[in-house]
PQR file of N, CA, C, O and H, with PARSE charges and radii, in Angstrom:
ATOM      1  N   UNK A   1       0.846  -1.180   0.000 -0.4000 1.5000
ATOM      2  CA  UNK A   1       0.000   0.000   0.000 -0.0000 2.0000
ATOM      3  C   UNK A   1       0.892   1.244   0.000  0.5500 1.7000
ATOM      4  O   UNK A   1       1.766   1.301   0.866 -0.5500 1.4000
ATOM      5  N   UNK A   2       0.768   2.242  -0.873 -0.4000 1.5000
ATOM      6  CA  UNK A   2       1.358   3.490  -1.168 -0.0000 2.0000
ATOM      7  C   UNK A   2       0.788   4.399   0.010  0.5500 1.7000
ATOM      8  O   UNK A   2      -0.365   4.586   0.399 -0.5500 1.4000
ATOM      9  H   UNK A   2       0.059   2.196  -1.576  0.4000 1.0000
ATOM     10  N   UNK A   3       2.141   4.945   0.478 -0.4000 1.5000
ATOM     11  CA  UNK A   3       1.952   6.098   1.640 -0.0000 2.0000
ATOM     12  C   UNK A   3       1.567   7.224   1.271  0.5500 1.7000
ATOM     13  O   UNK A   3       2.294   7.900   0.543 -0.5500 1.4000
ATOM     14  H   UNK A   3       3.078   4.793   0.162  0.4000 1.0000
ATOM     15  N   UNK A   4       0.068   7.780   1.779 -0.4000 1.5000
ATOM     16  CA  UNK A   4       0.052   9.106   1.832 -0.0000 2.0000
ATOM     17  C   UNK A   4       0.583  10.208   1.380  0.5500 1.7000
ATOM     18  O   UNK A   4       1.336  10.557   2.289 -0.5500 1.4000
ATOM     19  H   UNK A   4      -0.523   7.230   2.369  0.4000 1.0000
ATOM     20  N   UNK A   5       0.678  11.217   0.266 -0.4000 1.5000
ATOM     21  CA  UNK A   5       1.384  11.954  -0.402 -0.0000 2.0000
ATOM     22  C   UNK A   5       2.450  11.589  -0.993  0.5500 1.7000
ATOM     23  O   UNK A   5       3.214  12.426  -1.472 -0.5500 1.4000
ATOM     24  H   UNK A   5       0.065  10.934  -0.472  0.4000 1.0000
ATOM     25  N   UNK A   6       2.760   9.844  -1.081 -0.4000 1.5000
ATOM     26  CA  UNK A   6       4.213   9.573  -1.921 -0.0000 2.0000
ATOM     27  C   UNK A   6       3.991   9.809  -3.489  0.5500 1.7000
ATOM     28  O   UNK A   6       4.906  10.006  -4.288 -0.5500 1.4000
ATOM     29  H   UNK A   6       2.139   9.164  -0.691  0.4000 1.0000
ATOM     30  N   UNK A   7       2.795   9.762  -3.762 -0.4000 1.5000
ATOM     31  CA  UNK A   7       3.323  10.069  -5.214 -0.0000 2.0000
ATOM     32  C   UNK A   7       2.964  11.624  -5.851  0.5500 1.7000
ATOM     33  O   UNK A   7       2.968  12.014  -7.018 -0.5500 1.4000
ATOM     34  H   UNK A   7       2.052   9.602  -3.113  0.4000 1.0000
ATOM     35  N   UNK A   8       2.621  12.413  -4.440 -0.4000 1.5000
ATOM     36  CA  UNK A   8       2.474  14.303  -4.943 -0.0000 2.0000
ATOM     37  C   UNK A   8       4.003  14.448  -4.802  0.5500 1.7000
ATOM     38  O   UNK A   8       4.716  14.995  -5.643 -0.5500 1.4000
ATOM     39  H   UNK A   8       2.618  12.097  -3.492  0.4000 1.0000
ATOM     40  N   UNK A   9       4.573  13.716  -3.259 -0.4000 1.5000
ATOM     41  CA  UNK A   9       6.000  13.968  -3.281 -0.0000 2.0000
ATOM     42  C   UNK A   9       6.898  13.974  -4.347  0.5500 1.7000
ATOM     43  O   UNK A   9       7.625  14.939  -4.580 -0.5500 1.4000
ATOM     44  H   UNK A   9       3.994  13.272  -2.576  0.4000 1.0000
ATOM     45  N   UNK A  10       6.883  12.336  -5.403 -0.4000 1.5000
ATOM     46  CA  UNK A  10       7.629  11.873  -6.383 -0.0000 2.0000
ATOM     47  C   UNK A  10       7.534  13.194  -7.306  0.5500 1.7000
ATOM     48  O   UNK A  10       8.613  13.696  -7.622 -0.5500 1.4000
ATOM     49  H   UNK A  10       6.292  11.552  -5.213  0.4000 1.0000
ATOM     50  N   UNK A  11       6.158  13.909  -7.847 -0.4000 1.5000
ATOM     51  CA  UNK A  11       5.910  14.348  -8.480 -0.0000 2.0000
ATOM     52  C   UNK A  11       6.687  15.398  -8.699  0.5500 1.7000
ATOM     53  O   UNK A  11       7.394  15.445  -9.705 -0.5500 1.4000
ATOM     54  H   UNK A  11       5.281  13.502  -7.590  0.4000 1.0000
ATOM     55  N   UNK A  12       6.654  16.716  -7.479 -0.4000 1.5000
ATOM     56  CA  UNK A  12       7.748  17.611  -6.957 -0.0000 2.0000
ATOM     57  C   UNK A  12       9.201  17.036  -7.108  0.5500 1.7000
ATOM     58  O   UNK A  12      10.046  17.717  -7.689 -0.5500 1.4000
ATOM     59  H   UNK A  12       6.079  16.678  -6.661  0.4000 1.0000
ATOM     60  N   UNK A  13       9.454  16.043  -6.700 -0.4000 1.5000
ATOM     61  CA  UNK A  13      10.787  15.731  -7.065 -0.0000 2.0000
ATOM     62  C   UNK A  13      10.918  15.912  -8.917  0.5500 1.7000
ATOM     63  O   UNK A  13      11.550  16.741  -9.572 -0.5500 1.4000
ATOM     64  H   UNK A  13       8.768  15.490  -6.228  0.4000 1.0000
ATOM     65  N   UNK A  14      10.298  15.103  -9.231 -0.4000 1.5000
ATOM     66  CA  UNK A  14      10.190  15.093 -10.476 -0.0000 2.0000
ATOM     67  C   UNK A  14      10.257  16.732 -11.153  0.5500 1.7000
ATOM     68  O   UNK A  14      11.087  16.936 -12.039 -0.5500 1.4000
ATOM     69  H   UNK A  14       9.784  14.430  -8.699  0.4000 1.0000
ATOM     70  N   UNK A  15       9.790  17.317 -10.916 -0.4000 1.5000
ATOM     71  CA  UNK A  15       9.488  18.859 -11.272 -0.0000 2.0000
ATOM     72  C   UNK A  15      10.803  19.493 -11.579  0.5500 1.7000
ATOM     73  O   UNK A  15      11.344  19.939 -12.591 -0.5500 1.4000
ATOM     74  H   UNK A  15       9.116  17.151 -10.197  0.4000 1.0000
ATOM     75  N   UNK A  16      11.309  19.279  -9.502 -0.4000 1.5000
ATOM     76  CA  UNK A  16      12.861  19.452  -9.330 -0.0000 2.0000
ATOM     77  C   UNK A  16      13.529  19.331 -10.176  0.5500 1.7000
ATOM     78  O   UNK A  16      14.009  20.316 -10.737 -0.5500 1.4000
ATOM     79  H   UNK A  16      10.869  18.917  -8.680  0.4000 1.0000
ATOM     80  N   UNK A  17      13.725  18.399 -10.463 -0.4000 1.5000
ATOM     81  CA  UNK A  17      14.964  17.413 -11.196 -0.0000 2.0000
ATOM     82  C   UNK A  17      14.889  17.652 -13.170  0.5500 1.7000
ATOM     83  O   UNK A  17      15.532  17.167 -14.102 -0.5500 1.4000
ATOM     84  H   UNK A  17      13.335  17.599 -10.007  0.4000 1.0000
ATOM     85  N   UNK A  18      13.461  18.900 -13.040 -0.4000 1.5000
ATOM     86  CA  UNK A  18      13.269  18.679 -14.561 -0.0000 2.0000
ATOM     87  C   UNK A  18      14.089  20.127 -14.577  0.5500 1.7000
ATOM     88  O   UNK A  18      15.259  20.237 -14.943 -0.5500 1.4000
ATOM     89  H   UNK A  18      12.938  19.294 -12.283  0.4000 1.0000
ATOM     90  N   UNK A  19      13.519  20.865 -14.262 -0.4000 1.5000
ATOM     91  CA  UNK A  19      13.865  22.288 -13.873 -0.0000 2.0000
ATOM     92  C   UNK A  19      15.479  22.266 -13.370  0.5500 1.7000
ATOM     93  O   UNK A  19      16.063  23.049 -14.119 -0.5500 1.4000
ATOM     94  H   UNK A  19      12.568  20.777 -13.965  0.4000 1.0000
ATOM     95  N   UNK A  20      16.012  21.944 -12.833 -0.4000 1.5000
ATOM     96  CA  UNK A  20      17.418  21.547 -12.259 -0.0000 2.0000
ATOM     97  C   UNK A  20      18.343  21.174 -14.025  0.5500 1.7000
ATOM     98  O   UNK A  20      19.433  21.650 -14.340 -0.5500 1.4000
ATOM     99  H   UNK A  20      15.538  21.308 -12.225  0.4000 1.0000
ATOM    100  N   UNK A  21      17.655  20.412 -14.719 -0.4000 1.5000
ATOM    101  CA  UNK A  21      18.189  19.680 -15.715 -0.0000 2.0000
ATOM    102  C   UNK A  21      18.193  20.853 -16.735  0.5500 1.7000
ATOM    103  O   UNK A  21      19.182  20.999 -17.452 -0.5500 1.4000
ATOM    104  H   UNK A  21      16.769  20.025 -14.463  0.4000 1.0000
ATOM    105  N   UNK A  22      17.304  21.556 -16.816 -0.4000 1.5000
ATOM    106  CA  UNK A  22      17.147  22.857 -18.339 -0.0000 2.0000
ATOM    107  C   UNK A  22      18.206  24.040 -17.473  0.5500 1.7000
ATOM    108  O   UNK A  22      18.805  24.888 -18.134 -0.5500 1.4000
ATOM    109  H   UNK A  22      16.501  21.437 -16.233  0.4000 1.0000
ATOM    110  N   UNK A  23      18.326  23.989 -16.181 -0.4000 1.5000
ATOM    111  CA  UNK A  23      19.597  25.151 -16.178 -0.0000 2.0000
ATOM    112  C   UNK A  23      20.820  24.479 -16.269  0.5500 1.7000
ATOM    113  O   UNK A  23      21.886  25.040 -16.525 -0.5500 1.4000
ATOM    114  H   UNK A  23      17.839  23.301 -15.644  0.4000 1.0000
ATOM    115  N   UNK A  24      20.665  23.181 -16.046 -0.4000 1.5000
ATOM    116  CA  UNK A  24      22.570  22.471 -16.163 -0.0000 2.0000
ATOM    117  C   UNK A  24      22.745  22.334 -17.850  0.5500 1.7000
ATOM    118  O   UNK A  24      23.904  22.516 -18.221 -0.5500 1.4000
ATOM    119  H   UNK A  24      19.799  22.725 -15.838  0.4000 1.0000
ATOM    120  N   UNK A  25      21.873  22.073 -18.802 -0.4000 1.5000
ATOM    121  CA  UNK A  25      21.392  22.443 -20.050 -0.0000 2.0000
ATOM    122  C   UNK A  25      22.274  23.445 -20.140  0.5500 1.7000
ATOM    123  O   UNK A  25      23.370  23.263 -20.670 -0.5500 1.4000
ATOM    124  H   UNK A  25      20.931  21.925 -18.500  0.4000 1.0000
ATOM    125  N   UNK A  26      21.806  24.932 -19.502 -0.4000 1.5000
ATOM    126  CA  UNK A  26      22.283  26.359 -20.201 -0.0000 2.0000
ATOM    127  C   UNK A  26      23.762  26.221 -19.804  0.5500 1.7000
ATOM    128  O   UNK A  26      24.356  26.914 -20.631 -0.5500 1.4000
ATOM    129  H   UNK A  26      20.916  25.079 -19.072  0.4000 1.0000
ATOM    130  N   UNK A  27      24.451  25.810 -19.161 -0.4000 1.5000
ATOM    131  CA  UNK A  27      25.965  25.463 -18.502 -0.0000 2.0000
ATOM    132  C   UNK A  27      26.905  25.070 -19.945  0.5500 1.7000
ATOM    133  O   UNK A  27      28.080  25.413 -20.079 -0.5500 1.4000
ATOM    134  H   UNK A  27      23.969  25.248 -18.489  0.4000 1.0000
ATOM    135  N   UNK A  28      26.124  24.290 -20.960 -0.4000 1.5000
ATOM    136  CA  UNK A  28      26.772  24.277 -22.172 -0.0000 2.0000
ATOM    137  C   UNK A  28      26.921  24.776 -23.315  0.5500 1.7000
ATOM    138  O   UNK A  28      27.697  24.619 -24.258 -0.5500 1.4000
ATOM    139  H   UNK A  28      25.170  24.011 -20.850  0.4000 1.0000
ATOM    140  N   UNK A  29      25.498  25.800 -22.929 -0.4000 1.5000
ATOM    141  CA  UNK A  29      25.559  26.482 -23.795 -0.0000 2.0000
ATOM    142  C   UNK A  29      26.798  27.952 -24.216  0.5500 1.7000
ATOM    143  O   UNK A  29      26.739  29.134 -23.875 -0.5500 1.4000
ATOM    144  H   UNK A  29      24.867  25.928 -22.164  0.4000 1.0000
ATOM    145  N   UNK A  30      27.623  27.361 -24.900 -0.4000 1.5000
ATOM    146  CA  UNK A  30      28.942  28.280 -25.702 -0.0000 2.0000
ATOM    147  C   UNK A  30      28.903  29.022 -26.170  0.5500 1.7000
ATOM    148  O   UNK A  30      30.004  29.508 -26.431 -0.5500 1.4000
ATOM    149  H   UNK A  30      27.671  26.401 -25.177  0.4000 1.0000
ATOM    150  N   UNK A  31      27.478  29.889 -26.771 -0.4000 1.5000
ATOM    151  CA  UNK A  31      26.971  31.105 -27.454 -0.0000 2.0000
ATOM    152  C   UNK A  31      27.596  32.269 -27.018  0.5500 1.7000
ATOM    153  O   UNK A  31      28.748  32.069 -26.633 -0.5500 1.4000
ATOM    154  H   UNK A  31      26.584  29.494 -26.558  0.4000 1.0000
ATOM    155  N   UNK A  32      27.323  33.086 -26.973 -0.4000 1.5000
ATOM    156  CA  UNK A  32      27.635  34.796 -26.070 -0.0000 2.0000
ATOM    157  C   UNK A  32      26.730  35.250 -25.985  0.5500 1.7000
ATOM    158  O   UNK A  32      26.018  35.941 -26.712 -0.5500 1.4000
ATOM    159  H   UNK A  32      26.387  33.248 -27.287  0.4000 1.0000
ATOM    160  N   UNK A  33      26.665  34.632 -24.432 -0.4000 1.5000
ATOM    161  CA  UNK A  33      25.352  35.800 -24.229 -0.0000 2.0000
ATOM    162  C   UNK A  33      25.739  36.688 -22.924  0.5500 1.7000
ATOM    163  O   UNK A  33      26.427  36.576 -21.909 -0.5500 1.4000
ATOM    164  H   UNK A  33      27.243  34.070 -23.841  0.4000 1.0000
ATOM    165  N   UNK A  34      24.918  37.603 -23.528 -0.4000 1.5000
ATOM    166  CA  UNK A  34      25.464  38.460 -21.992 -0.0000 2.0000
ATOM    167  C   UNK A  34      25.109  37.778 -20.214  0.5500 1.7000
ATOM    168  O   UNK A  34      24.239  37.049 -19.739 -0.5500 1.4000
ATOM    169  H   UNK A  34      24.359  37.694 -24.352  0.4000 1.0000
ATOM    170  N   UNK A  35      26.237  38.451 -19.708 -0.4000 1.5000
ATOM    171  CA  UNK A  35      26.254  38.107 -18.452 -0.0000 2.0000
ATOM    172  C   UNK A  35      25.016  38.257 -17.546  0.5500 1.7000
ATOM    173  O   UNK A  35      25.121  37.858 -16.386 -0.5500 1.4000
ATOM    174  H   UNK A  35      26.944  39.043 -20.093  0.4000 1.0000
ATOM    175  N   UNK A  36      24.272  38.600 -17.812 -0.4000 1.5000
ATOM    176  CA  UNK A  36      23.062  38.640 -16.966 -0.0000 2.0000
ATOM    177  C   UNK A  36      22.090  37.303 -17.372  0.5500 1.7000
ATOM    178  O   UNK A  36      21.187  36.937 -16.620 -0.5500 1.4000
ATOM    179  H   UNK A  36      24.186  38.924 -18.754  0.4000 1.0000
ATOM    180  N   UNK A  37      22.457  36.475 -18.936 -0.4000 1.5000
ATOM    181  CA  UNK A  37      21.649  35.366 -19.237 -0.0000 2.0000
ATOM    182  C   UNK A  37      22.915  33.890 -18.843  0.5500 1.7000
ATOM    183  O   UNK A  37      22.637  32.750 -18.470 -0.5500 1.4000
ATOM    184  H   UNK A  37      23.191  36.772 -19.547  0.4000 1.0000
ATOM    185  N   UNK A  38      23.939  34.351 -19.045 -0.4000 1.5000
ATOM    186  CA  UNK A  38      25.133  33.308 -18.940 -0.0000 2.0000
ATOM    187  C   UNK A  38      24.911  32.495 -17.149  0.5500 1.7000
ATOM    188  O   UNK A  38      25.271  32.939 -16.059 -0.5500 1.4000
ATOM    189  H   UNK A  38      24.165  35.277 -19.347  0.4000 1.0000
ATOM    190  N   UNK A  39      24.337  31.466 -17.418 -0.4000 1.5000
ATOM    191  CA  UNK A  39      24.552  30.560 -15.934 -0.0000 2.0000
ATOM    192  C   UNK A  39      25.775  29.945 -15.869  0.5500 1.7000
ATOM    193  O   UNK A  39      26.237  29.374 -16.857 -0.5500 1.4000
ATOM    194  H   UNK A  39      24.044  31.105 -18.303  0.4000 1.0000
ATOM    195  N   UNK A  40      26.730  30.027 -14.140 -0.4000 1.5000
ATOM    196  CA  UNK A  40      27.962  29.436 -14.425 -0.0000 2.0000
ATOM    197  C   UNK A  40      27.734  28.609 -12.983  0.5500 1.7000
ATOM    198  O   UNK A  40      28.676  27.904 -12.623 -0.5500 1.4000
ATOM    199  H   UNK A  40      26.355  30.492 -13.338  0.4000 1.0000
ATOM    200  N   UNK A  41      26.938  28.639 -12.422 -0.4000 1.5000
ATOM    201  CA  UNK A  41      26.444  27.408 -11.580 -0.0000 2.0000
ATOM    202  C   UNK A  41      25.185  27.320 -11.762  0.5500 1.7000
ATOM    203  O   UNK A  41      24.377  28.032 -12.358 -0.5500 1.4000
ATOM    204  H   UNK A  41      26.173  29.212 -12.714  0.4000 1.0000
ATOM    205  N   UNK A  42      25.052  25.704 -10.780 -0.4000 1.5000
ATOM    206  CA  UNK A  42      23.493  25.269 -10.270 -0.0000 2.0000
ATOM    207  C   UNK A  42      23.533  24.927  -9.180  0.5500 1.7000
ATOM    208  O   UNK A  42      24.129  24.023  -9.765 -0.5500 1.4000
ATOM    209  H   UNK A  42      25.709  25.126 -10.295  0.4000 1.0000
ATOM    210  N   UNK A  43      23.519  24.680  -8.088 -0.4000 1.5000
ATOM    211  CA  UNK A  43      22.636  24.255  -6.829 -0.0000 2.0000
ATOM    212  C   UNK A  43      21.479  23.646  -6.902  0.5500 1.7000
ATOM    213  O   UNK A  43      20.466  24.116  -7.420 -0.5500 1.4000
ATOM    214  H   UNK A  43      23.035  25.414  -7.613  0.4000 1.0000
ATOM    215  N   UNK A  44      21.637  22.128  -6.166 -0.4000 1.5000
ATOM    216  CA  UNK A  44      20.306  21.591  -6.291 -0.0000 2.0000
ATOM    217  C   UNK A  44      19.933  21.031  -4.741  0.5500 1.7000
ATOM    218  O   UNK A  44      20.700  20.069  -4.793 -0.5500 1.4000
ATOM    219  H   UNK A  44      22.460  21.746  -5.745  0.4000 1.0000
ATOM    220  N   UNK A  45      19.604  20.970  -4.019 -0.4000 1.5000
ATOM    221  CA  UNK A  45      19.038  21.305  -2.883 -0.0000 2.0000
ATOM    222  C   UNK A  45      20.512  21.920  -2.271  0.5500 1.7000
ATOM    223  O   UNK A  45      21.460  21.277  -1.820 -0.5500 1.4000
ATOM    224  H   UNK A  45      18.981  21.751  -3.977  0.4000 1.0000
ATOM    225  N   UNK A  46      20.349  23.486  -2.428 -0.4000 1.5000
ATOM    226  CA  UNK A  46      21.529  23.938  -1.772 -0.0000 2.0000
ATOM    227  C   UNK A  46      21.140  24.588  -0.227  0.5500 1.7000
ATOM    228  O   UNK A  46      19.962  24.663   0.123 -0.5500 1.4000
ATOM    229  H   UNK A  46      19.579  24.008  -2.795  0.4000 1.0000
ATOM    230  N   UNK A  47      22.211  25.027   0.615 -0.4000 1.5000
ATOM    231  CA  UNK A  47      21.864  25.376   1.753 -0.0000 2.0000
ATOM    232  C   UNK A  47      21.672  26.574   2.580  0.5500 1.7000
ATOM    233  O   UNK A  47      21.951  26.916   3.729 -0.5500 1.4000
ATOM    234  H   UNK A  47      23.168  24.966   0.330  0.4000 1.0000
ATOM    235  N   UNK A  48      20.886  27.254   1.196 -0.4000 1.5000
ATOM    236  CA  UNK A  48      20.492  28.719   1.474 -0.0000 2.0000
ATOM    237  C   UNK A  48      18.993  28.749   2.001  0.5500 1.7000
ATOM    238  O   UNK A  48      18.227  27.926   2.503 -0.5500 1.4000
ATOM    239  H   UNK A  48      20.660  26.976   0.263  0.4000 1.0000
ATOM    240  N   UNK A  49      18.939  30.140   1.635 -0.4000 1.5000
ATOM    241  CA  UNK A  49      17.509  30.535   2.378 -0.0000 2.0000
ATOM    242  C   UNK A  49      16.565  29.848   1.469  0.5500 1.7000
ATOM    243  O   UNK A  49      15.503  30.447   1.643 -0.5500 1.4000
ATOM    244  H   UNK A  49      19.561  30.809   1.228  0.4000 1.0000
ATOM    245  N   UNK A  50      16.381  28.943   0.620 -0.4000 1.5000
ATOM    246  CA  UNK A  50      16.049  28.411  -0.318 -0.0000 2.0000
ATOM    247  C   UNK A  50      16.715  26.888  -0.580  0.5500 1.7000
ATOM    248  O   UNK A  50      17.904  26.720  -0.849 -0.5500 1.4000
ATOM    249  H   UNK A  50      17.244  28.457   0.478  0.4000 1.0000
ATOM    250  N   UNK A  51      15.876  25.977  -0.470 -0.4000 1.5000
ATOM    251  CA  UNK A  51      16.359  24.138  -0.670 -0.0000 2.0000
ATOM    252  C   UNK A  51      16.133  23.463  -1.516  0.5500 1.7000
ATOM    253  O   UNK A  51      16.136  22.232  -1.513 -0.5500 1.4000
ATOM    254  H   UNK A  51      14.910  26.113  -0.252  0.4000 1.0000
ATOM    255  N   UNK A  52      15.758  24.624  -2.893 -0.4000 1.5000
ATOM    256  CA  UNK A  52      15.755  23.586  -3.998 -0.0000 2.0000
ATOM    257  C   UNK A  52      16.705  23.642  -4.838  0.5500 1.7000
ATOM    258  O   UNK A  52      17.581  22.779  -4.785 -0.5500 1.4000
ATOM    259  H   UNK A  52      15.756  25.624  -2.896  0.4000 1.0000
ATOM    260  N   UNK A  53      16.766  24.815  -5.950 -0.4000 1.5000
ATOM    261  CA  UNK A  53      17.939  25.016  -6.813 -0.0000 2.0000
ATOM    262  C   UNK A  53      17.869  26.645  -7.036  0.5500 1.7000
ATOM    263  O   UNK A  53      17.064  27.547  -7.270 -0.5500 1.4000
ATOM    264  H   UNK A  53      16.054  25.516  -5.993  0.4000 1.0000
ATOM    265  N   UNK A  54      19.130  26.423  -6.827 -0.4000 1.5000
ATOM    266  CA  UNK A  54      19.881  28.022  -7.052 -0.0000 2.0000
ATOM    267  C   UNK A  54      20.802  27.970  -8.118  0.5500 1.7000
ATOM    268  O   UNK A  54      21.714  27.153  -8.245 -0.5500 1.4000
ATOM    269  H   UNK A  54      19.784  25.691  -6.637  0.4000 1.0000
ATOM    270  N   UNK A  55      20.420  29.159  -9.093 -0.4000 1.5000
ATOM    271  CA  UNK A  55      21.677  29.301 -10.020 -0.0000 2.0000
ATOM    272  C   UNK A  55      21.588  30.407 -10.465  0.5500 1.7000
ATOM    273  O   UNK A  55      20.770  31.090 -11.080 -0.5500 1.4000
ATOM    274  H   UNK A  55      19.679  29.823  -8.990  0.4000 1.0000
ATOM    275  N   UNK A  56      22.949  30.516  -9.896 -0.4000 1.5000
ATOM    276  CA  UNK A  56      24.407  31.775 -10.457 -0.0000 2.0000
ATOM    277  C   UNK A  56      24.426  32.247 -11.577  0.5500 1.7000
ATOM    278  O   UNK A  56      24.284  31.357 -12.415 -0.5500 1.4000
ATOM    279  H   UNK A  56      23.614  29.961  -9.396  0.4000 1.0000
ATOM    280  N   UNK A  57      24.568  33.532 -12.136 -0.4000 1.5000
ATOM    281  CA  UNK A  57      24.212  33.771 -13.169 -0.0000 2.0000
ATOM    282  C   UNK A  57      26.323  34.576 -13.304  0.5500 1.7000
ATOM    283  O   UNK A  57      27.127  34.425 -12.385 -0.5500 1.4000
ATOM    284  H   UNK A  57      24.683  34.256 -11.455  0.4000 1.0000
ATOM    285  N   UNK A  58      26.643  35.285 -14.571 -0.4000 1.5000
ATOM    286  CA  UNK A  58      27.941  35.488 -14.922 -0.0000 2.0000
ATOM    287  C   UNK A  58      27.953  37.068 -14.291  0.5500 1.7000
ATOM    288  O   UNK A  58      28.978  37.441 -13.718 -0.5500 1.4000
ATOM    289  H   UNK A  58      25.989  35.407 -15.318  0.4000 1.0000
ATOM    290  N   UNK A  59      26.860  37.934 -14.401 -0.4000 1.5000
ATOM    291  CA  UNK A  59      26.928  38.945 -13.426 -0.0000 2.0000
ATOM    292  C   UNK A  59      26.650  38.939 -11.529  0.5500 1.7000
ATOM    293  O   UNK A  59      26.214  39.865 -10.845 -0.5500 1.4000
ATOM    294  H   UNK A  59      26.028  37.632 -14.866  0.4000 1.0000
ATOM    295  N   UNK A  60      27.053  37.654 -11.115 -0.4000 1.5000
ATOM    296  CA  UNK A  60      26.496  36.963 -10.161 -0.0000 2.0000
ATOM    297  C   UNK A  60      25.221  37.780  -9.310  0.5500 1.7000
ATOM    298  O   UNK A  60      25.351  38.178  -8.152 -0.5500 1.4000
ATOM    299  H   UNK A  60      27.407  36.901 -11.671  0.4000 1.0000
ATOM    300  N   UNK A  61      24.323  37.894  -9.900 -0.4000 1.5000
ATOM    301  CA  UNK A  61      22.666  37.649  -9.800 -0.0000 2.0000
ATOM    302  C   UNK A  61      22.857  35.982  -9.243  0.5500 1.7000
ATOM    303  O   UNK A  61      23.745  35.131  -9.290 -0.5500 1.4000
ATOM    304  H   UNK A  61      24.217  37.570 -10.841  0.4000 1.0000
ATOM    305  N   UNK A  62      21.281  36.103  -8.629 -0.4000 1.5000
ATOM    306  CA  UNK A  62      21.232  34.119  -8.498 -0.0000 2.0000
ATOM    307  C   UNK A  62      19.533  34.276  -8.269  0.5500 1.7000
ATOM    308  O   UNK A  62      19.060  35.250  -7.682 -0.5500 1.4000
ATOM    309  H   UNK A  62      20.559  36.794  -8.590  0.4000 1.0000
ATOM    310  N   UNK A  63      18.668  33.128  -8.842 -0.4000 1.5000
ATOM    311  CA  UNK A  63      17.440  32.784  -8.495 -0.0000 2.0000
ATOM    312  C   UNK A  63      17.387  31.620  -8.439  0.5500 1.7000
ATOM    313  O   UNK A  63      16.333  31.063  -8.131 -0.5500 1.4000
ATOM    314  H   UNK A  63      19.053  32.337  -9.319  0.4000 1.0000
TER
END
């Protein structure tokens, strides 16, 4: 028998991990773009004021 919110949980993970994946995506991207679009990290449950994913942008901005 499946526990109580395990599969809204999976789901959110799932979300995570999709969203996490399209900014490690932009990490290869080699184009020129300006520093305010250029990501040069990701964080994925990092240990800020925030526990899902954080990423660094080349003018270090971060959301």
């Amino acid at each position: 028998m499946a526990e109580p919110g395990g599969p809204t949980t999976q789901d959110g993970i799932f979300y995570q991990n999709t969203v996490a994946a399209r900014f490690l995506a932009d990490l290869l991207d080699l184009g020129r773009l300006p520093p305010r679009e250029r990501v040069i990290e990701v964080r994925v449950e990092a240990p800020a004021d925030v526990d899902d994913i954080v990423v660094r942008y080349a003018d270090n901005h971060r959301d």
